[in-house]
C-alpha positions in Angstrom: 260.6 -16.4 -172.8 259.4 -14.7 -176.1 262.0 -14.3 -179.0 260.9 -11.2 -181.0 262.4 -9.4 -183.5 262.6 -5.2 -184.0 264.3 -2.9 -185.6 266.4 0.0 -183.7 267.2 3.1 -185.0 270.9 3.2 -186.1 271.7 6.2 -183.5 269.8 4.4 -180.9 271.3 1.3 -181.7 274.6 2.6 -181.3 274.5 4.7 -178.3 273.0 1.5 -176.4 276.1 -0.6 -178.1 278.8 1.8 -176.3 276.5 1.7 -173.0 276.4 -1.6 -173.1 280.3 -1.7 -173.4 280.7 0.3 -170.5 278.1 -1.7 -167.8 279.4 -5.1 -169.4 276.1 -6.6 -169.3 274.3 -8.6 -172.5 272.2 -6.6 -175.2 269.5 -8.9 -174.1 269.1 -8.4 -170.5 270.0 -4.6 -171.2 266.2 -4.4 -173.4 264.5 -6.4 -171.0 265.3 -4.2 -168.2 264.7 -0.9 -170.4 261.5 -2.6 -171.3 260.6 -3.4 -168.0 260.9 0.1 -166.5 259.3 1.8 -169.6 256.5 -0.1 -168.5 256.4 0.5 -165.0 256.4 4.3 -166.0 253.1 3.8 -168.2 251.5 2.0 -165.6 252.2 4.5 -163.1 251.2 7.2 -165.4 247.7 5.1 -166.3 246.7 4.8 -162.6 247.8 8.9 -162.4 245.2 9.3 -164.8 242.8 7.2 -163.7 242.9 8.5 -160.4 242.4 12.0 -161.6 239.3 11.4 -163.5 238.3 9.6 -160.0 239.2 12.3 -158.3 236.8 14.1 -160.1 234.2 12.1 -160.0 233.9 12.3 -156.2 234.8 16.1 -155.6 231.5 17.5 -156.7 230.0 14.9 -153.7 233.2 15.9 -151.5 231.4 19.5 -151.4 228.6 18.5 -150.5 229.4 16.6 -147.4 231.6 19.1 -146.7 229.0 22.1 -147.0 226.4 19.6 -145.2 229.4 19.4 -142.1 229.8 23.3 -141.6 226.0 23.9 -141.5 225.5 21.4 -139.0 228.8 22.7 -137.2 227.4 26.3 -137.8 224.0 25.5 -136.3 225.7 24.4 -132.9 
């Protein structure tokens, strides 16, 4: 484990405080946990993106095979 140290806004910092009150669990595994779901979010939001410019890539060349499919269908 890493010891860091970071500054909170006050009103952040006290709204977690009477959370934390309330669930009865420690400051410490409370931020690890917000922490660890913040980044689950931007890592689900960087493959989002990366899999729309993918997407992209590919749909020009998606037409094609798909235009090259209906004239062989249509020449049946």
């Amino acid at each position: 484990m890493k010891t860091i140290s970071l500054k909170i806004d006050d009103t952040i910092f006290e709204e977690t405080e009477k959370i934390l009150a309330s669930i009865k669990i420690s400051r410490n595994r409370y931020i690890n946990e917000a922490i660890d779901s913040y980044n689950r979010i931007q890592q689900r939001m960087m493959l989002e993106e990366r899999l729309r410019k993918e997407s992209g890539l590919v749909r020009a060349d998606s037409s094609i095979v798909l235009n090259e499919f209906e004239n062989l269908l249509d020449n049946v």
